[in-house]
VEXDREN-2710 file (C-alpha; in Angstrom, 1 decimal):
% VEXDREN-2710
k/r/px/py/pz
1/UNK/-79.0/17.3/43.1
2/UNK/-76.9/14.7/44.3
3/UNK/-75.8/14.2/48.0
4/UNK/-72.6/13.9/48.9
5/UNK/-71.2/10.3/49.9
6/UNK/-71.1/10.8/53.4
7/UNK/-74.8/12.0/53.3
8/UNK/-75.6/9.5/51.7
9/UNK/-74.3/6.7/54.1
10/UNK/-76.4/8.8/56.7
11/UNK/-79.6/7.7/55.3
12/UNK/-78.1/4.5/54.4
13/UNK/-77.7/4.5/58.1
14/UNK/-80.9/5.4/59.2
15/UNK/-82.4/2.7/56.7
16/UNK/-80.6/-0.3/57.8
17/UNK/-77.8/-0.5/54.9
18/UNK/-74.8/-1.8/56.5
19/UNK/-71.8/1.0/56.3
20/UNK/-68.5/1.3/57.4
21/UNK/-67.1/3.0/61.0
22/UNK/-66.4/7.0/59.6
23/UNK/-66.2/10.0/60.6
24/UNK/-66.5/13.3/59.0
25/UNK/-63.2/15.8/58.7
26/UNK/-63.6/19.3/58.2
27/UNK/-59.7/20.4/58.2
28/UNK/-56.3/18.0/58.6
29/UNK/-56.7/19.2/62.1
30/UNK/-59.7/17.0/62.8
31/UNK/-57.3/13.7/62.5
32/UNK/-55.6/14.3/65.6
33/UNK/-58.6/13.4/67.0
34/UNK/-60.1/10.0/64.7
35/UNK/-61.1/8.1/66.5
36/UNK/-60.7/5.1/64.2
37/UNK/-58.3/2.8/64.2
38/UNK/-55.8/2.9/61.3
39/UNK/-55.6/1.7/58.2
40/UNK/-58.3/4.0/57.5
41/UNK/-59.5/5.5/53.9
42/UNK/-59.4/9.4/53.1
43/UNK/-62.0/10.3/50.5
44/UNK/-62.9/13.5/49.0
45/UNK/-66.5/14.9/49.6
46/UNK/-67.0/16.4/46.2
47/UNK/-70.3/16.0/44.5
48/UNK/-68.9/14.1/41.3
49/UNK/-67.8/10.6/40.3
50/UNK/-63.8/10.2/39.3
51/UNK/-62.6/10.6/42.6
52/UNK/-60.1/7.5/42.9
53/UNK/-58.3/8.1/39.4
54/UNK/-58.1/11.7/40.5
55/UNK/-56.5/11.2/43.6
56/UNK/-59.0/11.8/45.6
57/UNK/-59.2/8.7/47.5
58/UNK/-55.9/7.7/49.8
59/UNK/-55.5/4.6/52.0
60/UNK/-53.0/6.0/55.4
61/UNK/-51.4/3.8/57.8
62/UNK/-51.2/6.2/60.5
63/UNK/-51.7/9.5/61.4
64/UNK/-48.7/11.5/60.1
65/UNK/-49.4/9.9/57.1
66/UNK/-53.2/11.0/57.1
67/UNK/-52.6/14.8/58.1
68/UNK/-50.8/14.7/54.9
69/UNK/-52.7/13.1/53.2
70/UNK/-55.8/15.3/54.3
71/UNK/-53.9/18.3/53.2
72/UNK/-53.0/17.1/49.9
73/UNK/-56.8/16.1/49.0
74/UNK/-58.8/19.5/50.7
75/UNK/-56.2/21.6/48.0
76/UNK/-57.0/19.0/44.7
77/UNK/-59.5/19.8/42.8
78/UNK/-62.1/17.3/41.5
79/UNK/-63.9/18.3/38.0
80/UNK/-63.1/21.7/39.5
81/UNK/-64.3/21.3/42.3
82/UNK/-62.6/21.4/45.8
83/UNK/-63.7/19.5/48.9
84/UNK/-65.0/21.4/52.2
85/UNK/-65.6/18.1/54.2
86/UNK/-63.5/14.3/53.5
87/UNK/-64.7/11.5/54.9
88/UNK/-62.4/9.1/56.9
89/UNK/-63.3/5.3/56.7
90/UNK/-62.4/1.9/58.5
91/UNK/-60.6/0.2/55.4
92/UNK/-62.6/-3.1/54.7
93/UNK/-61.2/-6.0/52.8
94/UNK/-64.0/-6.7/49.5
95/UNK/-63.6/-10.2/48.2
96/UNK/-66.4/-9.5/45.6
97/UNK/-67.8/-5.8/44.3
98/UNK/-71.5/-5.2/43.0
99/UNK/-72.9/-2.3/41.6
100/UNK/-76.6/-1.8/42.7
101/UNK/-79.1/1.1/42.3
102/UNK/-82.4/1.9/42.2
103/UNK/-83.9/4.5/39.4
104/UNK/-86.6/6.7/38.2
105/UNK/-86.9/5.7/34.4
106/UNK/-88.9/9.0/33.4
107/UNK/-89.5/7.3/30.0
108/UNK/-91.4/4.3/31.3
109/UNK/-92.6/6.0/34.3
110/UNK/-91.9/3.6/36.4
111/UNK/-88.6/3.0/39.0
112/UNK/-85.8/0.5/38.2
113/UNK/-83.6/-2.0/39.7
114/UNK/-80.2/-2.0/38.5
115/UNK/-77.6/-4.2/39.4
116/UNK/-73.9/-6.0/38.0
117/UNK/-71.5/-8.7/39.1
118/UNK/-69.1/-6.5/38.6
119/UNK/-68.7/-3.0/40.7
120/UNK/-65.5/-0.6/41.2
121/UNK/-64.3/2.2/39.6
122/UNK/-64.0/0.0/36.1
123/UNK/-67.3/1.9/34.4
124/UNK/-67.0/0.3/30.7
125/UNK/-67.3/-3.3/33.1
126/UNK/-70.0/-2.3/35.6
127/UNK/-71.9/-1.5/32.0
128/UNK/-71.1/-5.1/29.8
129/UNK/-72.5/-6.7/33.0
130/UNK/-75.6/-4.6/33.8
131/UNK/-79.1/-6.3/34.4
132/UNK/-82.2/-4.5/34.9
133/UNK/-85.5/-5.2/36.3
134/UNK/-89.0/-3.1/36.2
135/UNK/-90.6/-2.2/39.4
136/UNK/-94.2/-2.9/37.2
137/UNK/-96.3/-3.2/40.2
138/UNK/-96.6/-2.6/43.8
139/UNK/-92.7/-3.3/45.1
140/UNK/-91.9/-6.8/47.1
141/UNK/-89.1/-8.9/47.8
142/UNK/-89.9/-10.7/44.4
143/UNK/-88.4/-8.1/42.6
144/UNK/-85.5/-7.7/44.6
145/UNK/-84.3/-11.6/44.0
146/UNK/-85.4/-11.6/40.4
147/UNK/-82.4/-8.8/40.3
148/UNK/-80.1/-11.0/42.2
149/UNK/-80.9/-13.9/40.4
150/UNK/-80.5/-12.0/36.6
151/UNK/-77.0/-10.7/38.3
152/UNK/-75.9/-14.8/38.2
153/UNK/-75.5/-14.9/42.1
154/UNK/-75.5/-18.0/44.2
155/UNK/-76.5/-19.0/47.5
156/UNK/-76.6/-17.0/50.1
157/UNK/-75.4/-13.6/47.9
158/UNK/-78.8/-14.0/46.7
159/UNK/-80.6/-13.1/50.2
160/UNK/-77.9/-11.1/51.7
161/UNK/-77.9/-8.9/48.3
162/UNK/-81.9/-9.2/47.9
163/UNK/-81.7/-7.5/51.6
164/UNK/-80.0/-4.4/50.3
165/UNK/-81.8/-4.0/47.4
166/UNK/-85.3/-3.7/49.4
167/UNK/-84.0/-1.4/51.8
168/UNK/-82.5/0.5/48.8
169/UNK/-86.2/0.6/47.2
170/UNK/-87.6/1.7/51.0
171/UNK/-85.2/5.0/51.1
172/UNK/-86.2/5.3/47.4
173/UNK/-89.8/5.8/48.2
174/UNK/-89.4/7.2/51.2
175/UNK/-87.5/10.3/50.6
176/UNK/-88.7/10.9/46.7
177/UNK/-85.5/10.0/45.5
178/UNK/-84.2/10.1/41.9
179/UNK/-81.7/7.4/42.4
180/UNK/-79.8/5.3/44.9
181/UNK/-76.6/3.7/44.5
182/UNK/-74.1/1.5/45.9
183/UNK/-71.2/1.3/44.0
184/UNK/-69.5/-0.9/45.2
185/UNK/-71.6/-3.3/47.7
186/UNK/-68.4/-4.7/48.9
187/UNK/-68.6/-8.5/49.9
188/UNK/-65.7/-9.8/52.3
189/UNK/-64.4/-13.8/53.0
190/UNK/-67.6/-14.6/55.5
191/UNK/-70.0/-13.6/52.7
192/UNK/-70.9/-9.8/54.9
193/UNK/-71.8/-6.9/52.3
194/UNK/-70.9/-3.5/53.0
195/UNK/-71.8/-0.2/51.4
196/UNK/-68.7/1.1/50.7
197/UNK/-69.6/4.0/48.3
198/UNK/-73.0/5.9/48.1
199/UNK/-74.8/8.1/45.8
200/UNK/-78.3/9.5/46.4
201/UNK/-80.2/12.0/43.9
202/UNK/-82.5/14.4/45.4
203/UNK/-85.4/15.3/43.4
204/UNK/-85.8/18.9/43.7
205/UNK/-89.3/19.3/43.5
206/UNK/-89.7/16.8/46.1
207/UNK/-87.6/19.1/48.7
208/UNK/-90.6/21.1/50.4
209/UNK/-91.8/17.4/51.5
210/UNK/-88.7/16.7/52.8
211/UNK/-86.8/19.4/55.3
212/UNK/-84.2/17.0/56.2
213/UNK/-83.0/16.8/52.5
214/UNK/-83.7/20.2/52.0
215/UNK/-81.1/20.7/54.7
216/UNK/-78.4/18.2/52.7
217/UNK/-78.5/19.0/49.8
218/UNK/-78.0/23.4/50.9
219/UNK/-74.9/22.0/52.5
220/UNK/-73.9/20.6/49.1
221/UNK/-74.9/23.5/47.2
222/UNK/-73.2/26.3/48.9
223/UNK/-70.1/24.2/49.3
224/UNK/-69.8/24.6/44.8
225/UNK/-67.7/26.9/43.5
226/UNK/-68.4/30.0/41.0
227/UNK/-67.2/28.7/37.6
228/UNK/-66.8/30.9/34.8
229/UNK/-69.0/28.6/32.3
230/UNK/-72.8/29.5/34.0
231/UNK/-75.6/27.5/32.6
232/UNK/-76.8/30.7/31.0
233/UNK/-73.9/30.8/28.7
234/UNK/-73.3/27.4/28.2
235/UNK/-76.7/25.7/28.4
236/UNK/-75.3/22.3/28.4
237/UNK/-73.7/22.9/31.8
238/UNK/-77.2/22.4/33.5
239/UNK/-78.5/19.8/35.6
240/UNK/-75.4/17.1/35.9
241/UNK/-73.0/18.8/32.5
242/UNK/-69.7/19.0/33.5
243/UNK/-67.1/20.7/31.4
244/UNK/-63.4/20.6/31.6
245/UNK/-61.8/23.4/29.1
246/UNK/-58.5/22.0/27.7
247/UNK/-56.8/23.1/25.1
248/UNK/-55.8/20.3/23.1
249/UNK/-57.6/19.4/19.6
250/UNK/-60.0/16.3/20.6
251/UNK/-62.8/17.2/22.3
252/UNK/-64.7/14.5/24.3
253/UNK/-68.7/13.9/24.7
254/UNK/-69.6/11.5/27.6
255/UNK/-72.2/10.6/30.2
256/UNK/-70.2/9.5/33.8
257/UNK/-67.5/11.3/35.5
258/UNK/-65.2/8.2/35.5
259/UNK/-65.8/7.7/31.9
260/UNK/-64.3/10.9/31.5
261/UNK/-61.5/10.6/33.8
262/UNK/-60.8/7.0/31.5
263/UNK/-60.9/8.5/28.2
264/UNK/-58.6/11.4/29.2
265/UNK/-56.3/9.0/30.6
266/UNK/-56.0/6.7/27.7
267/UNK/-55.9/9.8/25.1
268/UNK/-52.4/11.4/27.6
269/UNK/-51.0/7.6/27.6
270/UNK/-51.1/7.5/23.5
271/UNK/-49.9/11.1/23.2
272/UNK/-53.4/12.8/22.1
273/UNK/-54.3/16.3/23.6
274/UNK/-57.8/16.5/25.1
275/UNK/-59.6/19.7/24.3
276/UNK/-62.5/20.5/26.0
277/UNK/-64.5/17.6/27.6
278/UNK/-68.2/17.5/28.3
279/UNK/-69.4/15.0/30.6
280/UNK/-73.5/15.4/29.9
281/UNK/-74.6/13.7/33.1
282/UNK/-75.5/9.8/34.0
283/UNK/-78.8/8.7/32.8
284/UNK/-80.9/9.6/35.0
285/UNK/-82.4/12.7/35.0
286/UNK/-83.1/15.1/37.4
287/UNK/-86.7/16.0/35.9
288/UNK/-89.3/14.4/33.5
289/UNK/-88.1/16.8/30.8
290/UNK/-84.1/16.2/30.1
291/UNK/-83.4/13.0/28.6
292/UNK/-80.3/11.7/28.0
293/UNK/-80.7/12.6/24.3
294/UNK/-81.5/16.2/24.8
295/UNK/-78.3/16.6/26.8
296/UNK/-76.4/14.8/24.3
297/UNK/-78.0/16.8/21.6
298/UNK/-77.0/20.4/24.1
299/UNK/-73.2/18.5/24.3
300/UNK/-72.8/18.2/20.9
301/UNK/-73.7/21.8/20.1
302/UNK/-71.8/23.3/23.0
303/UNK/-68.1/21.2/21.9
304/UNK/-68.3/20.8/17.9
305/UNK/-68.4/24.0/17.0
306/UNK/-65.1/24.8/18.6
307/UNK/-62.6/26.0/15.9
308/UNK/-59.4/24.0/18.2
309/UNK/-61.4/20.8/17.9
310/UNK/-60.6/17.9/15.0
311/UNK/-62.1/15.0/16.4
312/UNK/-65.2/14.6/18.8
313/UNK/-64.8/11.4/20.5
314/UNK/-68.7/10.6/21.9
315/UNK/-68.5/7.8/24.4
316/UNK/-71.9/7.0/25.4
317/UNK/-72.6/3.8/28.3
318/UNK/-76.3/3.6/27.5
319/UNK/-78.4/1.3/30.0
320/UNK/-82.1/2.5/29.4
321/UNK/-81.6/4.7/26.4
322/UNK/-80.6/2.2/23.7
323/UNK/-78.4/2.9/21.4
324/UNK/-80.2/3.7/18.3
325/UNK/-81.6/6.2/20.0
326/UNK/-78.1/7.4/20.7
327/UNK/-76.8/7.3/17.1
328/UNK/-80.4/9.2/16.1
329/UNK/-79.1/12.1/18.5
330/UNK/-75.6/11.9/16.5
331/UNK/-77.4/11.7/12.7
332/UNK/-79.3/14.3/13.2
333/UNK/-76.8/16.8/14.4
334/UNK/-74.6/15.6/11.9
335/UNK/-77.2/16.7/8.9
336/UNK/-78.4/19.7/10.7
337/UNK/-75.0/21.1/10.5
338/UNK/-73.0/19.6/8.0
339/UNK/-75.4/18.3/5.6
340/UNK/-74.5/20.5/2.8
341/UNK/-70.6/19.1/3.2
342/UNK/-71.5/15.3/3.5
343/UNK/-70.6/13.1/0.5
344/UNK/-70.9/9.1/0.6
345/UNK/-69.1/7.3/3.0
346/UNK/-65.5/7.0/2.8
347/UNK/-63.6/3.0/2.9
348/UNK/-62.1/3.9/6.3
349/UNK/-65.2/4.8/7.8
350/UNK/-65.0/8.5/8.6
351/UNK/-67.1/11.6/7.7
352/UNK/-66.4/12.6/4.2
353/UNK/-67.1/16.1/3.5
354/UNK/-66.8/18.3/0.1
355/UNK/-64.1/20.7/0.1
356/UNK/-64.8/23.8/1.3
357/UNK/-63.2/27.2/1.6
358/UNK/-62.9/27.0/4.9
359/UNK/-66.0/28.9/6.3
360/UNK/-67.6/25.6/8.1
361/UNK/-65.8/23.9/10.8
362/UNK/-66.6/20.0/10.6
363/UNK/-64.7/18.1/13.3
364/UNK/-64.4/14.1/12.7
365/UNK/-66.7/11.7/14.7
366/UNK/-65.4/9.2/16.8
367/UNK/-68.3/7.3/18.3
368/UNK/-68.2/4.5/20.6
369/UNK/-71.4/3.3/22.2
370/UNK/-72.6/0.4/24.3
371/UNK/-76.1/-0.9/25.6
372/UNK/-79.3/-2.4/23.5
373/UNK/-79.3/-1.7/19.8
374/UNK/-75.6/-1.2/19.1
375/UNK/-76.0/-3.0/15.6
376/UNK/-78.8/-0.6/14.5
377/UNK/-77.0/2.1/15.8
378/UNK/-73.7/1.3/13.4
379/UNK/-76.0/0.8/10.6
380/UNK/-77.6/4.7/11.3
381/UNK/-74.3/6.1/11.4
382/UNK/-72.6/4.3/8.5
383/UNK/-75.0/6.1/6.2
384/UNK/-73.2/9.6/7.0
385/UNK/-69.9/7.9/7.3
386/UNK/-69.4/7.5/10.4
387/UNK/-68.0/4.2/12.5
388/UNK/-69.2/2.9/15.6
389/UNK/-66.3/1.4/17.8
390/UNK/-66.3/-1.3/20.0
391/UNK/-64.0/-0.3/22.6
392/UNK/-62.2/2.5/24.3
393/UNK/-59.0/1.6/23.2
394/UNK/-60.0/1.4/19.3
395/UNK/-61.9/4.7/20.3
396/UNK/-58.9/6.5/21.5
397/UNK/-56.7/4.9/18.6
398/UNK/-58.9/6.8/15.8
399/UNK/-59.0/10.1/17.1
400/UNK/-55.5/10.5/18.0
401/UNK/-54.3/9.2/14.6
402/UNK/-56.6/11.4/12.7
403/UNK/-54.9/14.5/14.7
404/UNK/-51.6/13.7/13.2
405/UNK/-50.4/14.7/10.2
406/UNK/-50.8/11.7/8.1
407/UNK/-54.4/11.2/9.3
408/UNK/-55.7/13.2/6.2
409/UNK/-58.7/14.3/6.3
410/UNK/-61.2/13.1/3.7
END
């Protein structure tokens, strides 16, 4: 389960991680009396990513302006979900972002060092940039500055950023954790770094060790709403699945809240309609025993099959999962389903199908992967047809062309 941010920066706190002056609102009320000095940041305490590009996040000059703005962000709702608590912040001044994190890989059994030169809410270039080191053996410092040395950083970043790391890999360990993350490490004119977003993952099993989290993450859990799409109808809700029901004709399979927020946005600006969108989860799980993959695979079924839906755009920022591992998920739910329809690959690079009488709904594939093995992955896919983009833009080009009447299908 993950924590919400200013949870988060709680145990960052308590662990040394240098965060920003906040305080915690629980109605506009509360900002008569903040006590800290203006301009301060209003941020939504909702437990999902996409805050910022949902307007979730407001900078206020003063208090007239905050009450407002308070008001305006406890009624939006965030991937359905509406903030109890927002969190108000000293504004700091980042000359430089970094994304770092630390990671259970439940595939190599084994935790993870993630970091990127580039941080923000810019997911597509947190990804291009990402380096990763092992944790192989017992943790120490080396492993820390072999991250900030793969990240390309100089001088003093190295230490300062080494610094967070290790106390990021302590609260790890620590509290059981399933992942930290600081996203982004903010770094201002005299070289300080600041943690000026958190996430932390709670492993659940690991709760009964750990009262204190057992105490978070109830807060977090009785603060979610009812939704009408319960993991027992829609088994690719559970663990981190989010679904957005829409009722356009191009339905969207991603892993990352912003990632969904950025596709949806780029699909509105070049006059698509989004249909439902599925964001499976980040990549690391919350259990040994739900990969990446097997919630792709539980996406795929769940949007597909929707009669409204002519393209399925998959968007998958792959880190440890590579991406021919990907692009195996897509083949073989491709030739499960539609085997009996595919014919060889058309010129343009879509699914060709037979013509049919219309029983079997096959929607066209859009796919757009990045990480290791990208080039074996487009190789997989070409065999049913089916074109691996490079970017979003080319991504969101494809689908909303074959929506319109002269994108014929094959």
């Amino acid at each position: 389960m993950d924590l919400l941010e200013y949870q988060a920066k709680e145990l960052f706190r308590e662990i040394g991680i240098p965060v920003l002056p906040s305080q915690r609102i629980d109605s506009p009320r509360d900002i008569k009396a903040l006590k800290i000095p203006y301009p301060v940041v209003l941020k939504s305490q909702v437990p999902t990513g996409g805050r910022g590009r949902a307007g979730g996040i407001k900078f206020v000059e003063n208090t007239i302006d905050a009450i407002a703005a308070a008001q305006t962000i406890f009624h939006l709702p965030i991937m359905g979900q509406f903030p109890e608590v927002l969190l108000a912040e000293a504004r700091y001044d980042a000359e430089k972002e970094f994304y770092l994190a630390v990671a259970l890989d439940y595939t190599l059994r084994r935790p993870v060092l993630l970091g990127s030169p580039q941080g923000g809410i810019d997911v597509e270039a947190v990804m291009e940039q990402m380096q990763q080191v092992v944790v192989e053996q017992e943790f120490s410092p080396f492993y820390a500055r072999r991250l900030a040395l793969k990240m390309g950083l100089q001088g003093n970043q190295i230490q300062s950023v080494s610094a967070i790391v290790e106390a990021m890999y302590k609260l790890f360990v620590q509290k059981d954790l399933d992942l930290v993350e600081i996203n982004p490490l903010g770094v201002n004119l005299n070289g300080e770094v600041m943690a000026l977003d958190g996430k932390v993952t709670v492993n659940d099993c690991a709760l009964e060790r750990h009262p204190d989290l057992a105490v978070l993450a109830a807060k977090v859990q009785r603060g979610k709403p009812h939704s009408c799409h319960t993991t027992e109808e829609n088994p690719a809700l559970s663990l981190n699945g989010n679904l957005w029901a829409l009722d356009g004709n191009i339905g969207i399979v991603c892993n990352g809240t912003g990632l969904a927020m950025a596709i949806l946005d780029s699909l509105y600006q070049a006059g698509g309609k989004p249909g439902s969108c599925l964001n499976v989860g980040e990549e690391v799980p919350s259990n040994a025993t739900d990969t990446l993959c097997d919630r792709l695979e539980r996406g795929l079924e769940t949007i597909a099959h929707e009669n409204s839906i002519k393209v399925l755009v998959v968007n998958i920022l792959g880190g440890v999962t590579s991406g021919d591992e990907i692009a195996g998920v897509i083949s073989n739910f491709i030739q499960r389903n539609y085997g009996e329809a595919l014919v060889s690959p058309s010129t343009t690079g879509r699914v060709r199908r037979k013509s049919t009488s219309g029983n079997g709904h096959y929607p066209h594939f859009v796919v757009r992967l990045t990480g290791g093995e990208v080039e074996a992955a487009k190789l997989l896919l070409a065999e049913l047809g089916v074109s691996v983009v490079d970017n979003l833009d080319e991504a969101v080009s494809q689908a909303v062309a074959l929506t319109k009447p002269s994108g014929k299908r094959s």
